[in-house]
NUTI-826128 format. One line per field, with one value per residue (C-alpha): residue number from 1; residue in one letter; x, y, z. Coordinates in steps of 0.5 Angstrom, whole numbers. Layout:
N
pos	(NUM, ...) .
code	(A, ...) .
x	(X, ...) .
y	(Y, ...) .
z	(Z, ...) .
// end
This chain:
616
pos	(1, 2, 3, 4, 5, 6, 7, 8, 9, 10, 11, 12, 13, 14, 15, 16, 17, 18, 19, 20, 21, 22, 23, 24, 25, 26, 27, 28, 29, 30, 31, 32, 33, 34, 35, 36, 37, 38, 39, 40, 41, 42, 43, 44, 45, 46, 47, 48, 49, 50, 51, 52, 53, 54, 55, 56, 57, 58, 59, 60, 61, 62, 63, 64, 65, 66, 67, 68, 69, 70, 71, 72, 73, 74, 75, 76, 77, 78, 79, 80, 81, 82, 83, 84, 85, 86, 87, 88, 89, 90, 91, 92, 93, 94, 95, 96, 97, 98, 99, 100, 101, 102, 103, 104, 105, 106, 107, 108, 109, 110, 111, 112, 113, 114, 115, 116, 117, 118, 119, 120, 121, 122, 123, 124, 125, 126, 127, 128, 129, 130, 131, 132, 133, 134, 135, 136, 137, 138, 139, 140, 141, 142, 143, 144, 145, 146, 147, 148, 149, 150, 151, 152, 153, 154, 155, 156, 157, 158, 159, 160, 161, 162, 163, 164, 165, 166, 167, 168, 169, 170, 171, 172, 173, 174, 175, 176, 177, 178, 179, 180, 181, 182, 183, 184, 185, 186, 187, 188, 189, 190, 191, 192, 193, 194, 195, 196, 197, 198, 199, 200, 201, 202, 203, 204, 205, 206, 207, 208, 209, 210, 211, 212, 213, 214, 215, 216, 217, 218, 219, 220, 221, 222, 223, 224, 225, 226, 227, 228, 229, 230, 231, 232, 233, 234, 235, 236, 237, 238, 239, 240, 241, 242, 243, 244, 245, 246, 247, 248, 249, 250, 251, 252, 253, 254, 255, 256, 257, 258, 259, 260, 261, 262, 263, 264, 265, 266, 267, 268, 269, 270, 271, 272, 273, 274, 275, 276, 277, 278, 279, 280, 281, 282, 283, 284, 285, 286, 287, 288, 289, 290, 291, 292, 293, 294, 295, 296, 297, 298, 299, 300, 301, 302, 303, 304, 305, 306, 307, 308, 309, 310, 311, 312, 313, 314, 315, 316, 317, 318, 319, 320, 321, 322, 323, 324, 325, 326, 327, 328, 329, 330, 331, 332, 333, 334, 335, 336, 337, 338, 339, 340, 341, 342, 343, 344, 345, 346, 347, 348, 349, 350, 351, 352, 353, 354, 355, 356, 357, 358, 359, 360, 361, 362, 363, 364, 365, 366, 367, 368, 369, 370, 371, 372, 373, 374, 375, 376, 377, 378, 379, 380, 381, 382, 383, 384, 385, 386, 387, 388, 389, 390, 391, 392, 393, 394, 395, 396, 397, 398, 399, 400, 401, 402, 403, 404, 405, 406, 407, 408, 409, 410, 411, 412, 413, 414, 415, 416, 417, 418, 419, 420, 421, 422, 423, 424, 425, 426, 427, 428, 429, 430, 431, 432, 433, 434, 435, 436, 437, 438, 439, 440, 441, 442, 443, 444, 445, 446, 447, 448, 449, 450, 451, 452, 453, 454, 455, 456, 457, 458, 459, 460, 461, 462, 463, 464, 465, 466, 467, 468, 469, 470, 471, 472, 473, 474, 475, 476, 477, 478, 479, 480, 481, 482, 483, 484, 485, 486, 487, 488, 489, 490, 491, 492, 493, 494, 495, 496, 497, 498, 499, 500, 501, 502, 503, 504, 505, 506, 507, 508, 509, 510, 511, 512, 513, 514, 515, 516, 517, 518, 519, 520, 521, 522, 523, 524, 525, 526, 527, 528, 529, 530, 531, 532, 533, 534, 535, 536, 537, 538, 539, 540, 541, 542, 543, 544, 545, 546, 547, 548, 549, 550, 551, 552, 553, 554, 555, 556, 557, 558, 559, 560, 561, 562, 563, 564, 565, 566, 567, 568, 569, 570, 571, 572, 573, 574, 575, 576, 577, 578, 579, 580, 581, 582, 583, 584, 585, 586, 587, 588, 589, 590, 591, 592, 593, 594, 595, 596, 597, 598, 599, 600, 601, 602, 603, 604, 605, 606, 607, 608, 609, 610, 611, 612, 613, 614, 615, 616) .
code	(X, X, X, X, X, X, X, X, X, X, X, X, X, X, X, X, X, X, X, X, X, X, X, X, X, X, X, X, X, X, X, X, X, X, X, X, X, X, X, X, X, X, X, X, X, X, X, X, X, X, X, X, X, X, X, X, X, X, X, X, X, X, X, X, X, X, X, X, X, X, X, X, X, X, X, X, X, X, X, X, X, X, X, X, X, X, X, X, X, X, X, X, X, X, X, X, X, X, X, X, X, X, X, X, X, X, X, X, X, X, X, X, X, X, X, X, X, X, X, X, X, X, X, X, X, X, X, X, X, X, X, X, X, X, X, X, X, X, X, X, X, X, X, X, X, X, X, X, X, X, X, X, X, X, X, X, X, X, X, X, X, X, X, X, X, X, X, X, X, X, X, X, X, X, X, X, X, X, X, X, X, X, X, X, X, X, X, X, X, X, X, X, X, X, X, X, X, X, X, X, X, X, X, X, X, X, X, X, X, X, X, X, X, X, X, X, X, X, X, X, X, X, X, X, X, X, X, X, X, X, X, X, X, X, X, X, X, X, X, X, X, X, X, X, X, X, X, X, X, X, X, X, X, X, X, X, X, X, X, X, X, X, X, X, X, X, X, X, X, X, X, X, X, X, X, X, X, X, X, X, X, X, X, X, X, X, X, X, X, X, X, X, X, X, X, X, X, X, X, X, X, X, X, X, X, X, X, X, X, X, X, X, X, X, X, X, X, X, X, X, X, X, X, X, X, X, X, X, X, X, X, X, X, X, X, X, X, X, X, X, X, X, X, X, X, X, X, X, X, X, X, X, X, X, X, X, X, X, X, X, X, X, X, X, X, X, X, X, X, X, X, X, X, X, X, X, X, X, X, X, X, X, X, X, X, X, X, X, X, X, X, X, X, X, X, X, X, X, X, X, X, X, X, X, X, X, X, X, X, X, X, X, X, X, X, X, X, X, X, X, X, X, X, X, X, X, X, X, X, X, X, X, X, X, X, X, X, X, X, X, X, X, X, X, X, X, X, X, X, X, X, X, X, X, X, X, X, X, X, X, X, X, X, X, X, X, X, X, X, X, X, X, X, X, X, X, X, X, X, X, X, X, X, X, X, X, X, X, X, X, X, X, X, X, X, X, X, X, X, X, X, X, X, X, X, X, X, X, X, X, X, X, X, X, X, X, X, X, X, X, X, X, X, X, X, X, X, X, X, X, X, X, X, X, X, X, X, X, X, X, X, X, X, X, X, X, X, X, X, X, X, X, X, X, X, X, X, X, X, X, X, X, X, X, X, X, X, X, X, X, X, X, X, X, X, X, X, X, X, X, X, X, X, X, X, X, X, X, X, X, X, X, X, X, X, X, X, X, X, X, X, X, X, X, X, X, X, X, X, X, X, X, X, X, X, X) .
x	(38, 35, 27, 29, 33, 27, 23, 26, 28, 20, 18, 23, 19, 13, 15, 18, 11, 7, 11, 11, 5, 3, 8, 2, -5, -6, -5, -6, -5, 1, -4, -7, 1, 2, -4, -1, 6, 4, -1, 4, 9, 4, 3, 5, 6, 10, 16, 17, 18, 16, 22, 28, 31, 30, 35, 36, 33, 27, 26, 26, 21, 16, 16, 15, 8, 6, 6, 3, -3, -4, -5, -9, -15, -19, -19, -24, -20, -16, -22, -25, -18, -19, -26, -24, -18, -22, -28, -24, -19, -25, -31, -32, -37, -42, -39, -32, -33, -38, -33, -26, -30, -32, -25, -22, -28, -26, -19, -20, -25, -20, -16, -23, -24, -17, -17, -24, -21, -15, -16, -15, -19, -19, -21, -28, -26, -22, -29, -32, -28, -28, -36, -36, -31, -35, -41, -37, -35, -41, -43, -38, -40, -47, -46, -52, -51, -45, -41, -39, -47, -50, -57, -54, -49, -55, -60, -54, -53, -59, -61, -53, -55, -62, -58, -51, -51, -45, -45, -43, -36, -32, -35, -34, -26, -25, -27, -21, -20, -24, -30, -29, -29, -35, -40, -38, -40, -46, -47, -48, -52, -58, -57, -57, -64, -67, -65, -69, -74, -75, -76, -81, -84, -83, -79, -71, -68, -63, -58, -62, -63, -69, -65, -72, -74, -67, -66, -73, -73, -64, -64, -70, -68, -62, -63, -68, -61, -58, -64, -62, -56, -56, -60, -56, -50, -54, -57, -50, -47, -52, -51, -44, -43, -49, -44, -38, -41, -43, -37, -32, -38, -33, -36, -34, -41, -39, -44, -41, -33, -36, -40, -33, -29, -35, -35, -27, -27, -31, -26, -31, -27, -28, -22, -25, -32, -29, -26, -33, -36, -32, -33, -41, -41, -36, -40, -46, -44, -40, -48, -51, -47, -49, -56, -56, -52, -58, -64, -61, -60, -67, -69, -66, -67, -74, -74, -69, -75, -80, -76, -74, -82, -83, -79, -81, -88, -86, -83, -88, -93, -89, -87, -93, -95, -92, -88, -83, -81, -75, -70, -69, -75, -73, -66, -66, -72, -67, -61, -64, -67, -59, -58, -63, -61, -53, -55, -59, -53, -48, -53, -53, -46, -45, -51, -47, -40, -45, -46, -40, -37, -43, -41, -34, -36, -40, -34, -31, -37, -35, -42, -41, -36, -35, -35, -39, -48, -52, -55, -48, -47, -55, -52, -49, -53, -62, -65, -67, -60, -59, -60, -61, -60, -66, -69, -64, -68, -68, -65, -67, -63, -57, -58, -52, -50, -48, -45, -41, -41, -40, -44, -50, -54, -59, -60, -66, -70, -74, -70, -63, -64, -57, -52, -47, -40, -39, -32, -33, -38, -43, -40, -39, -33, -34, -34, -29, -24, -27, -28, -21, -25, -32, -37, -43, -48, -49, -55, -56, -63, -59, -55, -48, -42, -39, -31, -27, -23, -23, -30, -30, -37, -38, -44, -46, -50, -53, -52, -47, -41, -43, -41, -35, -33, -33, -30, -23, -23, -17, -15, -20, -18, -12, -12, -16, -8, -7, -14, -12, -5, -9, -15, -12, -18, -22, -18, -23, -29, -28, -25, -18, -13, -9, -7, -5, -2, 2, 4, 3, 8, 9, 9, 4, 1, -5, -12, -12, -8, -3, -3, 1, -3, -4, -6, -7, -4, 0, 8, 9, 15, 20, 21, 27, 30, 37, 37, 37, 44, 47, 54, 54, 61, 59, 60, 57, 58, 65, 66, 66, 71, 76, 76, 79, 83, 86, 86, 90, 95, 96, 97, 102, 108, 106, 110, 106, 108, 105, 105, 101, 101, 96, 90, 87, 86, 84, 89, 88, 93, 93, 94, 98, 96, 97, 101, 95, 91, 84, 78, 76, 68, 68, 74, 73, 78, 78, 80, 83, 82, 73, 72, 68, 68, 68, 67, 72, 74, 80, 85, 91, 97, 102, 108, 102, 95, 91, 85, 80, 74, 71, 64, 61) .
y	(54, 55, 54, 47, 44, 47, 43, 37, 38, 39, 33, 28, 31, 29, 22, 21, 24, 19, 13, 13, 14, 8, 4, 7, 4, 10, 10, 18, 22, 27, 32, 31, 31, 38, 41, 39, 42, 48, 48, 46, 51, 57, 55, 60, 53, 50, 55, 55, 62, 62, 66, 63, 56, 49, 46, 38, 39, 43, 37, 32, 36, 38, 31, 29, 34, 32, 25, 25, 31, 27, 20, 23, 19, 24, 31, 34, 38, 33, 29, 36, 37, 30, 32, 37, 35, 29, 33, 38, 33, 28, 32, 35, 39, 35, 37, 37, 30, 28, 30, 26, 20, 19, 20, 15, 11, 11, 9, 3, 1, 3, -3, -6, -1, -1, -9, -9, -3, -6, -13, -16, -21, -26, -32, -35, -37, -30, -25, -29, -27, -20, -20, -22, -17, -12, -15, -14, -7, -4, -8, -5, 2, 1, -1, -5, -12, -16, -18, -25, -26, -31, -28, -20, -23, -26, -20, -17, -20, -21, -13, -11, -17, -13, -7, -10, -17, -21, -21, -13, -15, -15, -8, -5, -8, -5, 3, 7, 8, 14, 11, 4, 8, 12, 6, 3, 9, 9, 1, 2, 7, 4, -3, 1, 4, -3, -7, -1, -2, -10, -8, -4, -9, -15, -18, -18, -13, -18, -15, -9, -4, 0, 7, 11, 8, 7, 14, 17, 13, 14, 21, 23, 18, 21, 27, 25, 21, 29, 33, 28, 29, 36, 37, 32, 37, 43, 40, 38, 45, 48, 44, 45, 53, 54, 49, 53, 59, 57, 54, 60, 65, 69, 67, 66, 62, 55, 52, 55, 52, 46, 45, 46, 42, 36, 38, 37, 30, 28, 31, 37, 42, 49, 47, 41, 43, 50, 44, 41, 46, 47, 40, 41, 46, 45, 38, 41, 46, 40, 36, 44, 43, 36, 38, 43, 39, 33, 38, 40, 32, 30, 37, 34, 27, 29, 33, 26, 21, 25, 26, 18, 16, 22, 18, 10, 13, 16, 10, 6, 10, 10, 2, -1, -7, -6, -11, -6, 1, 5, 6, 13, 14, 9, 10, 18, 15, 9, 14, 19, 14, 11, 18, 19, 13, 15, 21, 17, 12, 19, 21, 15, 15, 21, 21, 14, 19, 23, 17, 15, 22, 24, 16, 18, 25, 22, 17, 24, 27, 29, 26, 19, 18, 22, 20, 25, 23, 28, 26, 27, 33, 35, 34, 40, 44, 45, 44, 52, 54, 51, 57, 53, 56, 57, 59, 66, 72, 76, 83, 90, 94, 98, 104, 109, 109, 102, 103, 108, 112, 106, 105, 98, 94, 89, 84, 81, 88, 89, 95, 92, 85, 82, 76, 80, 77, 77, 76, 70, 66, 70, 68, 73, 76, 79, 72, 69, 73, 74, 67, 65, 61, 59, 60, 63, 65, 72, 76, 79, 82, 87, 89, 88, 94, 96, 97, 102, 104, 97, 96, 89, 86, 84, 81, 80, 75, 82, 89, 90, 86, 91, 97, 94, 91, 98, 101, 97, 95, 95, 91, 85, 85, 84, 79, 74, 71, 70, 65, 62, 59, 56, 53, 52, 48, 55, 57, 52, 54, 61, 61, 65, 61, 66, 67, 60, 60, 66, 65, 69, 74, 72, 79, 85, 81, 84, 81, 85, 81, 85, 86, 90, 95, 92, 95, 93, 99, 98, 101, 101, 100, 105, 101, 105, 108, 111, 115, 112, 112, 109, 108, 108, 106, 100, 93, 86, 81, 77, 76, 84, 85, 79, 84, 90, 87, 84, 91, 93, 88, 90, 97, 96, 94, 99, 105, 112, 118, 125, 127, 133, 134, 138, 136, 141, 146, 140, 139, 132, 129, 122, 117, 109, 106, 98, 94, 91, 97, 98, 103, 109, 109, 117, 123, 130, 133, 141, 146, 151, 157, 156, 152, 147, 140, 134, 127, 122, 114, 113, 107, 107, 104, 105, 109, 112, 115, 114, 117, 112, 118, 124, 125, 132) .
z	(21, 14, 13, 10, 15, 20, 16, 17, 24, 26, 21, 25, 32, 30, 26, 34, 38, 33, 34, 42, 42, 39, 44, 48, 45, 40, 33, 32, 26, 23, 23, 30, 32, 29, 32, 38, 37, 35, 41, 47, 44, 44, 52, 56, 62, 57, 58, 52, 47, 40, 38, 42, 38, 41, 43, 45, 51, 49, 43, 50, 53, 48, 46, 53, 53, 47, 48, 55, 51, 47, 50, 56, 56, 61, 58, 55, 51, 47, 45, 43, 38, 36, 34, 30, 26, 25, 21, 18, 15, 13, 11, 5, 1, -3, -9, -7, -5, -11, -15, -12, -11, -19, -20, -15, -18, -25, -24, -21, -26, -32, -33, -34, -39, -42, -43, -47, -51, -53, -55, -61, -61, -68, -65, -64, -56, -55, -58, -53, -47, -50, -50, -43, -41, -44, -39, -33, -35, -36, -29, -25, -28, -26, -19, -20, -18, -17, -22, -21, -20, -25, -25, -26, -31, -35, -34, -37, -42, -44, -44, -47, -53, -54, -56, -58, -60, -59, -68, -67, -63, -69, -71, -64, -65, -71, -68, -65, -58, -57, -60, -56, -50, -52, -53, -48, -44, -48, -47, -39, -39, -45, -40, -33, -35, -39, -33, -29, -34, -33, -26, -25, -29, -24, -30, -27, -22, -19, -15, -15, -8, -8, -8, -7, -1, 1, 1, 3, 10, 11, 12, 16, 21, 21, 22, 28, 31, 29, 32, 39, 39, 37, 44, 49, 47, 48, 55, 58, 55, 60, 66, 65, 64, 70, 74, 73, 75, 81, 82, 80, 84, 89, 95, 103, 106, 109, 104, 98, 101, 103, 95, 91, 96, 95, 87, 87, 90, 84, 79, 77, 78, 73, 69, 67, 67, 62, 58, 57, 55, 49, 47, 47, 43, 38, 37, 36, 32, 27, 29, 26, 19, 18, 20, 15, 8, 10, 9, 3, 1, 2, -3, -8, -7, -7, -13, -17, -14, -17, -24, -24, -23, -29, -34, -32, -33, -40, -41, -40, -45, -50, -50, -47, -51, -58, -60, -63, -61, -66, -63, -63, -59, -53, -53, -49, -44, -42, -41, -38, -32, -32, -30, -24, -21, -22, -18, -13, -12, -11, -6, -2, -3, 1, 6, 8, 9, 13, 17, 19, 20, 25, 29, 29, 32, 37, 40, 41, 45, 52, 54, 51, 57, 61, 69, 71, 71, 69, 77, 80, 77, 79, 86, 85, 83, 82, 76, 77, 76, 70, 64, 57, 51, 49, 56, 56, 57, 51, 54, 51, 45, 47, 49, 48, 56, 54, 47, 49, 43, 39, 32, 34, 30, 30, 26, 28, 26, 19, 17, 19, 17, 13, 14, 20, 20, 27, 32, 36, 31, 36, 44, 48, 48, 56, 58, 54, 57, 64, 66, 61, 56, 57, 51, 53, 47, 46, 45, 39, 40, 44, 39, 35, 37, 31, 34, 31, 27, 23, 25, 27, 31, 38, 42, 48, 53, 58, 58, 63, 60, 53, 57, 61, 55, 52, 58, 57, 50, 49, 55, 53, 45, 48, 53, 47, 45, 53, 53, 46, 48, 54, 50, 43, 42, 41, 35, 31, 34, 34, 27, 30, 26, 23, 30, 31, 24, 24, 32, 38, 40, 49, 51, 48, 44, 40, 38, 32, 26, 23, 16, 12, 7, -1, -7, -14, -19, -25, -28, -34, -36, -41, -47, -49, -42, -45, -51, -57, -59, -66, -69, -77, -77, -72, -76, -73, -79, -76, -84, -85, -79, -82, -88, -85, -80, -85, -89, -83, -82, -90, -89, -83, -89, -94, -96, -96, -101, -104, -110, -113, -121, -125, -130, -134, -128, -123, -117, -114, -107, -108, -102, -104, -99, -101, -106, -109, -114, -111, -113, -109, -111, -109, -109, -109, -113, -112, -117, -113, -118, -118, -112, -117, -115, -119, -117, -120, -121, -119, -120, -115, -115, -111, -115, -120, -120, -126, -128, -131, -131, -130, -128, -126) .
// end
């Protein structure tokens, strides 16, 4: 089977996966199939081999897994992959975003534009229509009130009649289109920083948001909500790891049986309490990332109040109560305030995305419905027993019993203070692979392990999981795949997508990506690799070798004779070789008795040989 017809094959899988589970209730994307695909196929559960073709039945199969994954409306683990397909197809960084939502913004505006633009107008009735529309476009452009407002069209109108009176119409007809498309521009902005203007002097702003304020209140309440969260997930992330400690404790006492036998009852079984973990953390971690892009926000949007409120005050010093003010003066101070308020519009823009990612994100939050109460789980176990993040005892720095002879570092000491790129995004391997997928965080007072030979980073949460991990290294790093088929949705969150994408071979798989070795280098190449090699005798012009085919096919019917006579002391051989007289430019003609030369113009003909001159 060739690439495209695979393609193909997996492209009508998971068009099927998708339309069964809508039969279902649940309207799910192709992204979220394929992850799923991919994750069922990896699953050593599954029975399926990564390298053997399937065939109509394994299609079934898959199929049938992948639909009853998908619609399991109680697994932690498939609303963590919903989380994560979800904010890694919809969010983007600000610029990123900024950027697409002006391009999206300027085609829907550009038939407007384009109609502006492109009339022809003549006629007292259409120049009317044309002024109108060249309002509606700047009013769409600024964002600043409805356009089928009558009180927006009149506060516009009359701000646009101020700088480019409905008498100009004919002129602006006349420009070509670049220069049209210019003005316009140039148009929204003189009137967005006017109608600013009337605003802050209480004469109009109708259909205008106070973005300031707005912005000023918006973010910090929702990085209140953020922080909230940001707790809530940590907490239950504690609960959840205390109690599947507890609960996987190898442990023979009557009391111990008796509590996972209750703890069964209720569906809280390690597997699922593993799972949970892993939704708290990943939601956490994606709260910490929108945390982050909103502090940033509110620097900017600070700093853009402060420049906007610099620019009103300038502009009111230097309009004040003067009846006229040169336009060269005014002009700059109203564009530059456009410009404030476009930045102010793309920051509310964006916070809202941010907005309405962090109320998706919450709906897949393992907290928001899961069955357990956090007084349910509490009866399993004491509030003492739960270790919070924050809580985890700092443990002193590795010393060289338990690195091993390893080279370690601590990033947190003045001398080693740098930005570490560690395996694992910083959980403990040892307990990744001890308890088959938990997430627990490391301590990295303790240090970071250099591992050889590719000196890759590895924490720890105490130091006797650093010296065992450091015992069997190899065995640990190994088993790294055989955790990851099992929970595919730690692959985002510790960033080992080159293990998904590349697959996992089912037998000796290793941790460590393979990767072939590269260089850049450069090869000259030989310009002339063969000996330079040139025939004089050789013809390329087609005419030239017309000629002497026909020569020979002349010759071929021509009668040759020798014949010797002498001039003066010369003696010359003479060849005929056609009917037709023709010119040797060049003969030798020898003379015997003083080996001399001469160069001779001969004519031939074929019974004769005349000599027309000689020159020595």
């Amino acid at each position: 089977m060739t690439n495209v017809q695979a393609e193909g094959v997996i492209t009508r899988i998971i068009k099927q996966i998708a339309q069964q589970c809508v039969l279902r209730g649940h309207d799910v994307s192709e992204t979220l199939v394929a992850f799923i695909v991919k994750a069922v196929v990896l699953d050593p559960a599954s029975g399926f081999l990564p390298d053997k073709p399937l065939d109509n039945e394994d299609i079934k199969k898959l199929i049938e897994l992948c639909v009853n994954r998908i619609t399991d409306q109680g697994s932690p683990s498939i609303d963590t992959i919903k989380m994560q397909v979800f904010f890694e197809v919809n969010h983007l960084k600000k610029d990123e975003f900024l950027t697409e939502h002006h391009r999206v913004l300027e085609k829907r505006l550009e038939p407007v534009l384009r109609e502006a633009i492109e009339s022809r107008a003549k006629l007292r009735e259409e120049l009317e229509a044309t002024y109108q529309n060249i309002i509606s476009a700047i009013l769409l452009r600024s964002g600043l009130g409805s356009p089928t407002n009558m009180e927006v069209i009149r506060e516009a109108t009359a701000a646009l009649q101020s700088i480019f009176p409905q008498t100009d119409i004919a002129s602006f007809l006349s420009a070509n289109a670049n220069q049209k498309r210019k003005q316009l521009y140039e148009f929204t902005g003189l009137v967005t920083g006017i109608r600013l203007y009337n605003k802050d002097c209480n004469k109009g702003g109708a259909g205008i948001d106070d973005l300031p304020h707005l912005l000023s209140e918006g973010v910090p309440i929702t990085l209140e909500t953020i922080n909230e969260e940001i707790k809530k997930s940590d907490e239950l992330a504690a609960i959840y790891t205390s109690l599947f400690l507890k609960l996987s404790t190898v442990d023979s006492t009557t009391d111990v049986k008796a509590l996972i036998k209750s703890a069964k009852e209720m569906d809280i079984t390690p597997e699922n309490l593993r799972a949970s973990v892993v939704n708290a953390r990943q939601y956490g971690k994606f709260l910490r990332i929108i945390e982050c892009e909103l502090n940033q926000m509110l620097e900017e949007i600070e700093k853009i109040i402060e420049s906007f409120k610099n620019c009103m005050k300038k502009l009111h010093n230097l309009i004040s109560d003067r009846p006229a003010v040169p336009s060269n003066e005014v002009y700059p101070g109203f564009l530059q305030l456009a410009n404030y308020w476009t930045s102010l519009q793309d920051e509310m823009v964006y916070l809202s995305v941010l907005t309405s990612t962090l109320n998706t994100l919450q709906t897949y939050f393992v907290g928001r419905h899961l069955k357990w109460t956090k007084e349910q789980m509490y009866n399993f176990i004491s509030d003492k027993e739960v270790i919070f993040d924050e809580d985890r005892k700092h443990h002193e720095p590795l010393s060289e019993e338990y690195c091993g002879g390893n080279q370690c570092v601590f990033p947190h000491s003045s001398s080693d203070e740098m930005n570490l790129n560690i395996e694992c995004e910083g959980f403990c391997i040892w307990s990744l692979v001890r308890y088959q997928g938990l997430l627990v965080p490391a301590d990295t007072h303790m240090g970071v392990l250099l591992l050889p030979p590719d000196n890759k980073m590895y924490t720890f949460s105490t130091p006797e999981a650093a010296k065992e991990f450091v015992m069997e290294s190899d065995k640990f790093l190994k088993a790294i795949p055989e955790v990851i088929r099992r929970l595919p949705e730690l692959i985002p969150i510790l960033k080992l997508n080159y293990l998904f994408s590349k697959g996992i071979s089912y037998t000796n798989s290793q941790f460590h990506e393979n990767t072939s070795p590269k260089v850049d280098c450069g090869v000259q190449t030989v310009l002339h690799p063969i000996e330079t090699y040139i025939n004089k005798n050789y013809h390329w012009n087609e005419w030239e070798l017309r000629k002497n085919a026909l020569k020979l096919v002349s010759n071929h019917g021509s009668e040759y004779f020798i014949e010797e006579f002498s001039i003066m002391p010369y003696k010359i051989v003479v060849f005929a070789q056609n009917n037709d007289s023709f010119v040797l430019n060049r003969l030798l003609i020898t003379n015997s008795k003083c080996n001399t030369f001469i160069c001779a113009h001969i004519v031939l003909s074929p019974l004769n040989c005349t000599i027309s001159g000689i020159i020595s």
